[in-house]
Biopython code that builds the backbone (N, CA, C, O; Angstrom):
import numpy as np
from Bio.PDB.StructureBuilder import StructureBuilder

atoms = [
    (1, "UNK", "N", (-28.160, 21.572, 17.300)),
    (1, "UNK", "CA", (-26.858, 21.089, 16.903)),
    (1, "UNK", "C", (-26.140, 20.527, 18.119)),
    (1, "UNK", "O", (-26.303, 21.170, 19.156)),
    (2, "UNK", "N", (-25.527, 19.659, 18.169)),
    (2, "UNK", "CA", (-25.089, 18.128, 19.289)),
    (2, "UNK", "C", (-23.798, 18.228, 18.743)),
    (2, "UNK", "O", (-23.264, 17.198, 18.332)),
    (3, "UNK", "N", (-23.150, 19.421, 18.665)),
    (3, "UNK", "CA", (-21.422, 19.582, 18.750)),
    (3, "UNK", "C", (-20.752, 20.568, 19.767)),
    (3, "UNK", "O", (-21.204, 21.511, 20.417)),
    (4, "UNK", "N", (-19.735, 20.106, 19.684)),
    (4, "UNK", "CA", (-18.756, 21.056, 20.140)),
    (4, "UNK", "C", (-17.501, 22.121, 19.146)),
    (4, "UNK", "O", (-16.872, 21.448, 18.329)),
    (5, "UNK", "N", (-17.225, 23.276, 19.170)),
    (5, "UNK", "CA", (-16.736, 23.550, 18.609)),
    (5, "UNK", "C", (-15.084, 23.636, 19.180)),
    (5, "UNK", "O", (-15.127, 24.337, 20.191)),
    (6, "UNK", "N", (-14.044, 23.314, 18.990)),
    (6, "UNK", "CA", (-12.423, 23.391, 19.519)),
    (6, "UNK", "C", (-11.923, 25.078, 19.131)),
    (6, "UNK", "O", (-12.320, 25.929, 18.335)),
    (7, "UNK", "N", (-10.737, 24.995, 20.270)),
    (7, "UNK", "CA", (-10.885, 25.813, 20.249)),
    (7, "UNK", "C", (-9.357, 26.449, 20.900)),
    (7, "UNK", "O", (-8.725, 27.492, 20.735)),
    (8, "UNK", "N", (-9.180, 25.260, 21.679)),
    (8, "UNK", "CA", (-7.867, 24.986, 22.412)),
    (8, "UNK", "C", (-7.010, 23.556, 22.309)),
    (8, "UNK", "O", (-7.627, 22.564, 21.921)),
    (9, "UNK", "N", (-6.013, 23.472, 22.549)),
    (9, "UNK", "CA", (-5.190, 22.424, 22.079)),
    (9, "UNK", "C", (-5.236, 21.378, 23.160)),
    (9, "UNK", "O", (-4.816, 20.229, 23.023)),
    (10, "UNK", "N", (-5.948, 22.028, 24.574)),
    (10, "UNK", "CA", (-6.016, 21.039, 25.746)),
    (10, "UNK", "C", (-7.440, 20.297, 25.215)),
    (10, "UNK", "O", (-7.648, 19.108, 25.457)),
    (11, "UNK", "N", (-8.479, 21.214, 24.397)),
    (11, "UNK", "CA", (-9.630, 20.574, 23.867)),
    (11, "UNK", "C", (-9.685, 19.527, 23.046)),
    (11, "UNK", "O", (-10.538, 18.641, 22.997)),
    (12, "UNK", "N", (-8.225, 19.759, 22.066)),
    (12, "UNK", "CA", (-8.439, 18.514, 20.815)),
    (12, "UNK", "C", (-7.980, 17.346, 21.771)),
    (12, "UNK", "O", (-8.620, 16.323, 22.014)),
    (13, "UNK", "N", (-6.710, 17.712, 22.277)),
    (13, "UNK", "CA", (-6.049, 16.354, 22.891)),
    (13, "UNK", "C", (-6.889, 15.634, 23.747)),
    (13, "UNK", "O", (-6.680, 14.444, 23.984)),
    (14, "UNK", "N", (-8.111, 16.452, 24.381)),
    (14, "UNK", "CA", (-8.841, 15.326, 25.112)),
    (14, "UNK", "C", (-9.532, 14.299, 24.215)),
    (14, "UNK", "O", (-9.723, 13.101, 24.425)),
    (15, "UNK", "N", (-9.991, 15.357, 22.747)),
    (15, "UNK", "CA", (-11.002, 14.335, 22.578)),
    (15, "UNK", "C", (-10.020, 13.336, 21.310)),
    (15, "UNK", "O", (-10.584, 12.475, 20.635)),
    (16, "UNK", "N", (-8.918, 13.564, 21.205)),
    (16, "UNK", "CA", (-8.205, 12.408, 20.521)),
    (16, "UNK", "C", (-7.717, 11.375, 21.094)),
    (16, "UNK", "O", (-7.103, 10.438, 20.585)),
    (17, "UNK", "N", (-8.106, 11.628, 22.567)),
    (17, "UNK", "CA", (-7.828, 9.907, 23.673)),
    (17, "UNK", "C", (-9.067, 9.423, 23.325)),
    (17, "UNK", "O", (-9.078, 8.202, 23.170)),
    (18, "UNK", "N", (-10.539, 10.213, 23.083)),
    (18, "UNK", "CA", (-11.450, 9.423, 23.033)),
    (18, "UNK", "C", (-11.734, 8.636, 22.096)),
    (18, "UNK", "O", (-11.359, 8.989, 20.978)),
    (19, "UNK", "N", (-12.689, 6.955, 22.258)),
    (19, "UNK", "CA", (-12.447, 6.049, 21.444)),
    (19, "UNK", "C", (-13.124, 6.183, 20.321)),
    (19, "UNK", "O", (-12.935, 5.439, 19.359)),
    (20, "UNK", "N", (-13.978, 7.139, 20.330)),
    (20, "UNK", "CA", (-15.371, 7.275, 19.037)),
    (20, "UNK", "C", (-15.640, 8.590, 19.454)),
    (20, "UNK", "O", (-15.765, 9.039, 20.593)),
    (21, "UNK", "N", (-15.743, 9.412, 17.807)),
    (21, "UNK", "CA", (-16.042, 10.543, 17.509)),
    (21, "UNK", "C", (-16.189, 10.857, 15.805)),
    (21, "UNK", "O", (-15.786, 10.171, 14.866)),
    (22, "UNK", "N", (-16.910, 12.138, 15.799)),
    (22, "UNK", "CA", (-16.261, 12.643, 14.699)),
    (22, "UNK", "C", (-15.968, 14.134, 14.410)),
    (22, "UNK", "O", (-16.856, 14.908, 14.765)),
    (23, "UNK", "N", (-15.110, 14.550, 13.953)),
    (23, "UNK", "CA", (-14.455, 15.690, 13.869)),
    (23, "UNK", "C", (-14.689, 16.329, 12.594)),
    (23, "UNK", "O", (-14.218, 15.692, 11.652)),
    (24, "UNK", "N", (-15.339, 17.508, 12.259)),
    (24, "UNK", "CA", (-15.645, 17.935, 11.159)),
    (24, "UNK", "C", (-14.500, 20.134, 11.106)),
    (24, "UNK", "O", (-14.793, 21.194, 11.659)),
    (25, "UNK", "N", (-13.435, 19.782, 10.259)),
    (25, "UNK", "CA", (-12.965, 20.563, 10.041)),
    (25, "UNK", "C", (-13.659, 21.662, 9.205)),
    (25, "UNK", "O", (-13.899, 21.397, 8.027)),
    (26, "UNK", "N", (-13.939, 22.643, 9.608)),
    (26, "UNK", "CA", (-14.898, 23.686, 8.364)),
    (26, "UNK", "C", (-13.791, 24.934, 8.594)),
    (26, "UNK", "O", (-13.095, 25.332, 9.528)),
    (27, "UNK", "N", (-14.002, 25.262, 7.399)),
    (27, "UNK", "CA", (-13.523, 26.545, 6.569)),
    (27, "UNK", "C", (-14.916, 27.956, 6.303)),
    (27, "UNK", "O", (-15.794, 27.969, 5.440)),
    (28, "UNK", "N", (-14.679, 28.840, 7.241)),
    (28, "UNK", "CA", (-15.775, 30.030, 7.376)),
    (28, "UNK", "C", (-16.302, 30.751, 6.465)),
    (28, "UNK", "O", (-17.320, 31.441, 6.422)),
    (29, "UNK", "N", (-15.189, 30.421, 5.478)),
    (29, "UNK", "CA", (-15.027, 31.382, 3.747)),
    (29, "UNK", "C", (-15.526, 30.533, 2.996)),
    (29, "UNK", "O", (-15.806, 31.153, 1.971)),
    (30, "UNK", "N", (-15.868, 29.278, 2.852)),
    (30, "UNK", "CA", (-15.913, 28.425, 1.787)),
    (30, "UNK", "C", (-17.554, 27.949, 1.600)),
    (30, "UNK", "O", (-18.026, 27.463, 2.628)),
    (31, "UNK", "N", (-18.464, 28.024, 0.450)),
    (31, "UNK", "CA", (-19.364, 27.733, 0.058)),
    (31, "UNK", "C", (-19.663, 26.245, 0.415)),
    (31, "UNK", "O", (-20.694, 25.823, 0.938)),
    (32, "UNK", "N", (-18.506, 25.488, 0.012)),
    (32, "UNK", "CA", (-18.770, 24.081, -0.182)),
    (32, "UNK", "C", (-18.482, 23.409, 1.106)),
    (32, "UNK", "O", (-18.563, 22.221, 1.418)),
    (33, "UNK", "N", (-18.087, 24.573, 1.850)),
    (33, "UNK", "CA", (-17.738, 23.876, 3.368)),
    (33, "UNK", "C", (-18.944, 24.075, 3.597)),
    (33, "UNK", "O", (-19.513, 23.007, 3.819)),
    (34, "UNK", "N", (-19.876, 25.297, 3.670)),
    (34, "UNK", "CA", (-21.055, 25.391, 4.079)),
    (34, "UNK", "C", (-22.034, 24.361, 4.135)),
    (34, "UNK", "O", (-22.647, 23.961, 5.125)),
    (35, "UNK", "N", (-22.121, 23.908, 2.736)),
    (35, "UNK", "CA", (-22.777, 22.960, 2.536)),
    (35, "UNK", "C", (-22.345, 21.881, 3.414)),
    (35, "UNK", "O", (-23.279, 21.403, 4.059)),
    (36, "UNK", "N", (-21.412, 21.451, 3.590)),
    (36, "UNK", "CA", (-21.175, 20.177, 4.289)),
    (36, "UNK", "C", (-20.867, 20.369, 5.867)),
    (36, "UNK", "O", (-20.265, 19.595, 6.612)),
    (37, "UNK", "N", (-21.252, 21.192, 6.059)),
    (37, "UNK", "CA", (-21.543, 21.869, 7.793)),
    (37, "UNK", "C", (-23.179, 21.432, 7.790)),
    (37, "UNK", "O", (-23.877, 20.904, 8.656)),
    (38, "UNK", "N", (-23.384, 21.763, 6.809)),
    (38, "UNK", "CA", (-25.319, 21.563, 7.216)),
    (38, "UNK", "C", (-25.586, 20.031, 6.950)),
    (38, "UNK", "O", (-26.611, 19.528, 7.409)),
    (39, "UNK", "N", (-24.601, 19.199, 6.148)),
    (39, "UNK", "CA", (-24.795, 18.046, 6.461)),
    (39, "UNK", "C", (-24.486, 17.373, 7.884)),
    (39, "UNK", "O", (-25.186, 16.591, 8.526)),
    (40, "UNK", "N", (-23.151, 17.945, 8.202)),
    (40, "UNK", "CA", (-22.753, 17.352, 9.330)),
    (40, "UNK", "C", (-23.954, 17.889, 10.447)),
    (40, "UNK", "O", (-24.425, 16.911, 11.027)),
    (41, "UNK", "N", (-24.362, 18.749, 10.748)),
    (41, "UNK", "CA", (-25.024, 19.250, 11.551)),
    (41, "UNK", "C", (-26.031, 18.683, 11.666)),
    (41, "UNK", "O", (-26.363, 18.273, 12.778)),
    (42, "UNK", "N", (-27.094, 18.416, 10.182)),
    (42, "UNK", "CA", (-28.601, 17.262, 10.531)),
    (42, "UNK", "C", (-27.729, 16.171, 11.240)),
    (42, "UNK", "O", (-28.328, 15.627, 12.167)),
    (43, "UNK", "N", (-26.689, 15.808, 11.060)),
    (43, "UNK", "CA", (-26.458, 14.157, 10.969)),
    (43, "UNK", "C", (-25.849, 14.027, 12.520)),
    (43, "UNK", "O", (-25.744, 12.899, 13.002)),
    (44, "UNK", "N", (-25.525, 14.974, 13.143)),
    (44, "UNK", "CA", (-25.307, 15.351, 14.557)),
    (44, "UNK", "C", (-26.474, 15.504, 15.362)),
    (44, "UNK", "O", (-26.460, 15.104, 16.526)),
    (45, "UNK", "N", (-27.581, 16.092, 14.817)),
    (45, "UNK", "CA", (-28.567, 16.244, 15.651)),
    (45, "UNK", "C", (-29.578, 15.236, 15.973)),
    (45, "UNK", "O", (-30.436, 15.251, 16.856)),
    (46, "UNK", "N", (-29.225, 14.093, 14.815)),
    (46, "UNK", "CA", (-30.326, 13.267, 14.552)),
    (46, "UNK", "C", (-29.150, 12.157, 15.327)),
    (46, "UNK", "O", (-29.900, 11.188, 15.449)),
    (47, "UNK", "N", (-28.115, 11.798, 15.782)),
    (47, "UNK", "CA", (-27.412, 11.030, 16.352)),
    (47, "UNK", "C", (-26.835, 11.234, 17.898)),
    (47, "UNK", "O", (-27.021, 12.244, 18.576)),
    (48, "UNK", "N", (-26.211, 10.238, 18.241)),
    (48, "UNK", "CA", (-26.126, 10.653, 19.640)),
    (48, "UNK", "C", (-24.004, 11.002, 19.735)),
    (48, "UNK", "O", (-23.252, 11.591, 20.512)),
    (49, "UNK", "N", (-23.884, 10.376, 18.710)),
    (49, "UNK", "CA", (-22.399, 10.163, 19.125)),
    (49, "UNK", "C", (-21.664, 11.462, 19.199)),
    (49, "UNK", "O", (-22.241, 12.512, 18.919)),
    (50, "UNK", "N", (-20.615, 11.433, 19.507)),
    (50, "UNK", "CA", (-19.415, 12.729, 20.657)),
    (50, "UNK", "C", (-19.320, 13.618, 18.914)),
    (50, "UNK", "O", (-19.060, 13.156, 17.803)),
    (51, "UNK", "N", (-19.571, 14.654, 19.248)),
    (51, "UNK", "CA", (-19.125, 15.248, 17.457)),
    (51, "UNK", "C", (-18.632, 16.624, 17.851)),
    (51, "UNK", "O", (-19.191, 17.324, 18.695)),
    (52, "UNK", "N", (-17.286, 17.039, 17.019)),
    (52, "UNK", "CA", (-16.498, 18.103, 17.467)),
    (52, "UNK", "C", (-16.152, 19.408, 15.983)),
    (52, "UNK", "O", (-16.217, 18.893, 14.867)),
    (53, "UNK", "N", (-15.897, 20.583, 16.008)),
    (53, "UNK", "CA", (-15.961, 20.872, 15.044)),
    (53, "UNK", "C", (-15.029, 22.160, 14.966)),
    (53, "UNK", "O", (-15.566, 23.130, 15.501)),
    (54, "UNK", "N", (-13.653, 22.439, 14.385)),
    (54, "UNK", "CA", (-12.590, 23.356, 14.462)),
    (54, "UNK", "C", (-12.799, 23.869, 13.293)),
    (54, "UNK", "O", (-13.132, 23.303, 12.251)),
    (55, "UNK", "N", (-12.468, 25.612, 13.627)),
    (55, "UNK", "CA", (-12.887, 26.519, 12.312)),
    (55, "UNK", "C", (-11.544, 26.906, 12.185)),
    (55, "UNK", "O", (-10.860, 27.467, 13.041)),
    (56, "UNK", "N", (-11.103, 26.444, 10.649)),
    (56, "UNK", "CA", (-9.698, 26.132, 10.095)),
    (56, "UNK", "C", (-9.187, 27.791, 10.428)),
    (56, "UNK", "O", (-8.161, 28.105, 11.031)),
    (57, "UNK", "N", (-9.849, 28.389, 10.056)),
    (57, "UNK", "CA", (-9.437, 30.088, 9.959)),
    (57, "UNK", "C", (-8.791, 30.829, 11.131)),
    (57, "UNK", "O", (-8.033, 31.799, 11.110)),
    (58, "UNK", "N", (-9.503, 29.812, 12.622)),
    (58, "UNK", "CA", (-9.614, 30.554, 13.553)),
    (58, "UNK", "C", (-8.442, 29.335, 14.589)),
    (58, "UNK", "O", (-7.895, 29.628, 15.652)),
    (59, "UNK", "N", (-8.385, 28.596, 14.180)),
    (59, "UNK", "CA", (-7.890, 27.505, 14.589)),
    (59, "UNK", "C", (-7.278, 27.131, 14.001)),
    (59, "UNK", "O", (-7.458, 25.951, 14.299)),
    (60, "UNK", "N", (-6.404, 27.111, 13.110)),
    (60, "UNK", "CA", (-5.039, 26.354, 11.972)),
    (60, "UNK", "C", (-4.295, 25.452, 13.055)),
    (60, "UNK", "O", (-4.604, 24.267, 13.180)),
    (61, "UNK", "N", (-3.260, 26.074, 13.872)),
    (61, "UNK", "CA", (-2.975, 24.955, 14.719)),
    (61, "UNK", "C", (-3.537, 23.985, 14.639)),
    (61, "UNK", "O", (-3.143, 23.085, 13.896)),
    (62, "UNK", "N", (-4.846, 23.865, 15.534)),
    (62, "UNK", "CA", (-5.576, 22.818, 15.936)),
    (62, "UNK", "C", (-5.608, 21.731, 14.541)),
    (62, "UNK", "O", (-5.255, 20.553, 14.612)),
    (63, "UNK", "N", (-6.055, 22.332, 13.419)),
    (63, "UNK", "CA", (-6.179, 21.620, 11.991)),
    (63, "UNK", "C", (-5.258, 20.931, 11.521)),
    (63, "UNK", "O", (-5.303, 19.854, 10.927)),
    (64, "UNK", "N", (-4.032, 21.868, 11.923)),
    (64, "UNK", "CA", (-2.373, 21.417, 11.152)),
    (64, "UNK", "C", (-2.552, 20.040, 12.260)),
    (64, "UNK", "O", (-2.765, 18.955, 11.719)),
    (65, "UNK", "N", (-2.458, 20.084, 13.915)),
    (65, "UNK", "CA", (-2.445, 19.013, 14.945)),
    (65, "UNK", "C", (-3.063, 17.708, 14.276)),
    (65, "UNK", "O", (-2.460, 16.638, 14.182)),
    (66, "UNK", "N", (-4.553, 17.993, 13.757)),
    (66, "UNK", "CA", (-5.298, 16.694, 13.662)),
    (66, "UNK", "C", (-4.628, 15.865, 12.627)),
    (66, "UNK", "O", (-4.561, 14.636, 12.641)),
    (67, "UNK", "N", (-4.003, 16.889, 11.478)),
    (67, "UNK", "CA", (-3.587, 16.140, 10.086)),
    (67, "UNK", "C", (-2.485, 15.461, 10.505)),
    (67, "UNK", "O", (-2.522, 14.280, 10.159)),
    (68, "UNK", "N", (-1.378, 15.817, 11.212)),
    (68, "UNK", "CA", (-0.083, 15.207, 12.145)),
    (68, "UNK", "C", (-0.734, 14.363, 12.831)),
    (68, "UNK", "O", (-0.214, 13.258, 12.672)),
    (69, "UNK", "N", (-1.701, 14.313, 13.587)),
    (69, "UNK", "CA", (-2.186, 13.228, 14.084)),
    (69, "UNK", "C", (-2.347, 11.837, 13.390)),
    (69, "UNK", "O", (-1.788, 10.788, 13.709)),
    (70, "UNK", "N", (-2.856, 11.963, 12.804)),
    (70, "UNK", "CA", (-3.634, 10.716, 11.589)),
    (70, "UNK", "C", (-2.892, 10.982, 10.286)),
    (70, "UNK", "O", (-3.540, 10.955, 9.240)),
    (71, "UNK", "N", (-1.916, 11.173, 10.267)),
    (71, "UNK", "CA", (-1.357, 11.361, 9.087)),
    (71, "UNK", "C", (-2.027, 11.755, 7.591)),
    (71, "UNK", "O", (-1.761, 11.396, 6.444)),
    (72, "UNK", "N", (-2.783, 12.445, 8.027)),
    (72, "UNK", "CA", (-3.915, 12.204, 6.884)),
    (72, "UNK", "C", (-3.739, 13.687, 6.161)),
    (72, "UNK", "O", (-3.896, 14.613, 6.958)),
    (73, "UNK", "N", (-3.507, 13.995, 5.099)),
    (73, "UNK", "CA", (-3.153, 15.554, 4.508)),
    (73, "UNK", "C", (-4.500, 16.658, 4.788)),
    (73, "UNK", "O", (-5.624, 16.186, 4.622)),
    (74, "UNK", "N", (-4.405, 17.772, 5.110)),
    (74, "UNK", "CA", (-5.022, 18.544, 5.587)),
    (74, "UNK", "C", (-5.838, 18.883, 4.615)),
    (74, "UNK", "O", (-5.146, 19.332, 3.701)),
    (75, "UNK", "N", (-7.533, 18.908, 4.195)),
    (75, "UNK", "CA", (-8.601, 19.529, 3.613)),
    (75, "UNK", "C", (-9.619, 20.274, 4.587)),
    (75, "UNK", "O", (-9.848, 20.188, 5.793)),
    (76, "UNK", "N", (-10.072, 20.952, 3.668)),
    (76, "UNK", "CA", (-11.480, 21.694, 4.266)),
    (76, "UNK", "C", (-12.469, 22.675, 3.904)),
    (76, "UNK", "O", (-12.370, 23.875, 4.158)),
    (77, "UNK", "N", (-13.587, 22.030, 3.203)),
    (77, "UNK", "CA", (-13.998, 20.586, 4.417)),
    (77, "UNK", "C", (-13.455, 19.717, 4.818)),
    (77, "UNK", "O", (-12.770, 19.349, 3.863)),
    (78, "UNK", "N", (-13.201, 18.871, 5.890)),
    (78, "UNK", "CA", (-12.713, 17.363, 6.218)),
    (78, "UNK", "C", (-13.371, 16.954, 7.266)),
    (78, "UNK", "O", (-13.547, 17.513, 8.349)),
    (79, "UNK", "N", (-13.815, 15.675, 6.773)),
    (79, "UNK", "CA", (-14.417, 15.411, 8.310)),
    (79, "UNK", "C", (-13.914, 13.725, 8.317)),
    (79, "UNK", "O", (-13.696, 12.966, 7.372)),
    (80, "UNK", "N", (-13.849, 13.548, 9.537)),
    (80, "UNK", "CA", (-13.236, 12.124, 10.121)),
    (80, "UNK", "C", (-14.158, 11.679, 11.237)),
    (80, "UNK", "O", (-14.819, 12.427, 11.958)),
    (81, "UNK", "N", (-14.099, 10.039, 11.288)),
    (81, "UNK", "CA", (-14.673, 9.114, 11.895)),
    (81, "UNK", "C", (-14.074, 8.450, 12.556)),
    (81, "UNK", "O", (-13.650, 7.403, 12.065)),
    (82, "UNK", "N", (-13.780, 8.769, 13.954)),
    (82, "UNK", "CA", (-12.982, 7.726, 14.755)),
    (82, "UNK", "C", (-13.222, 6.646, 15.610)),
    (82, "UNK", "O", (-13.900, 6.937, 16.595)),
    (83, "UNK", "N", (-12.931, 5.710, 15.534)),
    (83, "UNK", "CA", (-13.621, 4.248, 16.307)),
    (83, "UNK", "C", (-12.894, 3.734, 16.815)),
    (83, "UNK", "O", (-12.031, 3.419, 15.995)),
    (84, "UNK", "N", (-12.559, 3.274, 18.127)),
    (84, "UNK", "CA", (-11.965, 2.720, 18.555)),
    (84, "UNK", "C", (-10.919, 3.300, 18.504)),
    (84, "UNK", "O", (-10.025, 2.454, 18.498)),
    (85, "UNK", "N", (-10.418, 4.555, 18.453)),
    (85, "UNK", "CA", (-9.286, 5.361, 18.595)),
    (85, "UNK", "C", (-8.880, 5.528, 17.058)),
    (85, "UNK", "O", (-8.289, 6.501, 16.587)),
    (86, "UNK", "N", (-9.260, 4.525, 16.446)),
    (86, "UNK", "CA", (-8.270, 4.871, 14.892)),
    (86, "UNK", "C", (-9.264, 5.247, 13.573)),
    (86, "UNK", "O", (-10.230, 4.499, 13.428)),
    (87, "UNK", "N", (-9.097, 6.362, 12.594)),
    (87, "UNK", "CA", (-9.794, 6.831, 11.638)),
    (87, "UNK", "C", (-10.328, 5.702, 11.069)),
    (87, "UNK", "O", (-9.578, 4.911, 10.497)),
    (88, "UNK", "N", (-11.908, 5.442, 11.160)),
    (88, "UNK", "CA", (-12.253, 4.481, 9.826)),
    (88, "UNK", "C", (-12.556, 5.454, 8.931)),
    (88, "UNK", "O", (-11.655, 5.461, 8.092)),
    (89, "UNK", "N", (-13.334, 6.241, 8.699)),
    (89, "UNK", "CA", (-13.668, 7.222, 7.775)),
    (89, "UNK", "C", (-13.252, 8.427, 7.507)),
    (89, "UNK", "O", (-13.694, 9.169, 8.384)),
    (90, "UNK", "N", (-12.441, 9.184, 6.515)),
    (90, "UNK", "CA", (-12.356, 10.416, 6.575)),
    (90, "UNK", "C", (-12.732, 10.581, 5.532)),
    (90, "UNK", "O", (-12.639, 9.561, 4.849)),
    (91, "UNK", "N", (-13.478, 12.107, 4.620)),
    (91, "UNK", "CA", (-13.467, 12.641, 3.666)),
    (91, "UNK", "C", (-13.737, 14.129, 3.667)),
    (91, "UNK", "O", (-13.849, 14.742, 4.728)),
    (92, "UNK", "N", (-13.849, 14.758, 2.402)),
    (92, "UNK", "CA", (-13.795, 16.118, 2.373)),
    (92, "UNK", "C", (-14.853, 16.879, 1.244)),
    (92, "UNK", "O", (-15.374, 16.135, 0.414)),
    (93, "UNK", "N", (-15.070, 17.865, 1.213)),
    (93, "UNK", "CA", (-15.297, 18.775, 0.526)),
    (93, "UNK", "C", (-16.813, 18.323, 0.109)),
    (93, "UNK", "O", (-17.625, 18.487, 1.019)),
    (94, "UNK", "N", (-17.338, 17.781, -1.108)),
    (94, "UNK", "CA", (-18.724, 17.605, -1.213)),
    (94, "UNK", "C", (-19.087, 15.893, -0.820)),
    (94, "UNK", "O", (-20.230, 15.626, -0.448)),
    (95, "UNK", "N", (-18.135, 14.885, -0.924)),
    (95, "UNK", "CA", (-18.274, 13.764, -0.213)),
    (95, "UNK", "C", (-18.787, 13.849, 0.795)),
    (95, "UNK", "O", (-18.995, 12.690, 1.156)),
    (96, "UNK", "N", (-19.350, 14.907, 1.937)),
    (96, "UNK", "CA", (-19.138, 14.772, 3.171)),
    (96, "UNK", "C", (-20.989, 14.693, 2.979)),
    (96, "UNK", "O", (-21.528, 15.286, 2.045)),
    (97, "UNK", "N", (-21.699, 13.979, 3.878)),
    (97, "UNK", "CA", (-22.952, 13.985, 2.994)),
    (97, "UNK", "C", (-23.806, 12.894, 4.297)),
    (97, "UNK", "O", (-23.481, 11.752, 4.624)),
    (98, "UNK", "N", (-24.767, 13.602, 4.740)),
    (98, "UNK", "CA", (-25.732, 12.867, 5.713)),
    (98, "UNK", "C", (-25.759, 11.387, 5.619)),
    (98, "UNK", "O", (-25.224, 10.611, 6.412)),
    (99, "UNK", "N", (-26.405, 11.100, 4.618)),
    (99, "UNK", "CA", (-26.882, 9.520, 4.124)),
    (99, "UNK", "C", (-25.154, 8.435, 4.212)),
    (99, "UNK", "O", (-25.017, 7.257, 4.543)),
    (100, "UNK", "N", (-24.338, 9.223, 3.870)),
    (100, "UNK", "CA", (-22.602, 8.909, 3.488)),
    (100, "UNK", "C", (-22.750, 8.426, 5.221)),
    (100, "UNK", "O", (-22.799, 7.277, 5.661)),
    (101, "UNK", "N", (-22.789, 9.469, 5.835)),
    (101, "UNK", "CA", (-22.290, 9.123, 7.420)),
    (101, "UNK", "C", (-23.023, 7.827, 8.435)),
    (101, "UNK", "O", (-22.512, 7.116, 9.300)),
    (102, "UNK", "N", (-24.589, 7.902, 7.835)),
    (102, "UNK", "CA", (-25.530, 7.158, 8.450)),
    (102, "UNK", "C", (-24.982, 5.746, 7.977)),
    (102, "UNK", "O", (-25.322, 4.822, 8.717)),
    (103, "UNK", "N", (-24.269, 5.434, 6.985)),
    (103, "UNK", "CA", (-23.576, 4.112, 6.451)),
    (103, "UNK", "C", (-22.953, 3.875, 7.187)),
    (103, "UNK", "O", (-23.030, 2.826, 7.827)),
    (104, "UNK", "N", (-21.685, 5.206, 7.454)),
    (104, "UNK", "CA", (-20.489, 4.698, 7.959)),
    (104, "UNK", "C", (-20.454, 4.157, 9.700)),
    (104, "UNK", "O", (-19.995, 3.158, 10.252)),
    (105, "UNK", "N", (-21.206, 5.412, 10.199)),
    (105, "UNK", "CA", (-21.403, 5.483, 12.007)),
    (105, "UNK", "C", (-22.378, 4.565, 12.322)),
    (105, "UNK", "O", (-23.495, 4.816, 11.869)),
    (106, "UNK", "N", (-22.297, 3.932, 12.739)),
    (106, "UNK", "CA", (-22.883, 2.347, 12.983)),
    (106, "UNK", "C", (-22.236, 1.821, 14.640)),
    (106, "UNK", "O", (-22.504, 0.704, 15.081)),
]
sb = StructureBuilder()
sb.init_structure("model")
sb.init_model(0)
sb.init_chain("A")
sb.init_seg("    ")
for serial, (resi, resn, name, xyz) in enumerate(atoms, 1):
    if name == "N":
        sb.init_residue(resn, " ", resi, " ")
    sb.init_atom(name, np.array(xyz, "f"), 0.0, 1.0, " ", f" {name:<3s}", serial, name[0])
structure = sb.get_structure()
């Protein structure tokens, strides 16, 4: 697995200067997060790009931060695609899906 997990607020803010990433929010309790942890995870290992990953439970801050960030309402699962600094892709819950990402991350 070719992630990082957050953990601190000096951690997110670095990697929200960076221009390309993706950030996969998981939930520790949730079945369907599970599932889409093991997607994100093949799809991390089999790629090279920066991939980061905050456990909502243990980390809320950090979660509440990203959604204020990108204005984007808080799920989780959620995972986001950042390029060039700005979200092209976000989705959640069973959307989140190997083959889905290999489209998008290009």
């Amino acid at each position: 697995m070719s992630y990082k997990v957050l953990s601190s607020e000096t951690e997110l803010n670095e990697v929200l200067e960076k221009d390309s990433f993706l950030l996969f929010k998981h939930s520790l309790t949730c079945p369907v997060s599970a599932d889409a942890k093991e997607e994100f995870e093949k799809f991390t290992s089999d790629n090279t790009i920066p991939a980061y990953m905050i456990h909502v439970q243990e980390s809320r801050e950090l979660s509440n931060q990203v959604a204020e960030h990108y204005d984007i309402k808080h799920e989780s699962p959620q995972l986001f695609y950042v390029k060039d600094g700005a979200v092209k892709y976000h989705n959640s819950h069973w959307h989140i899906k190997y083959d889905t990402l290999k489209d998008v991350v290009k």
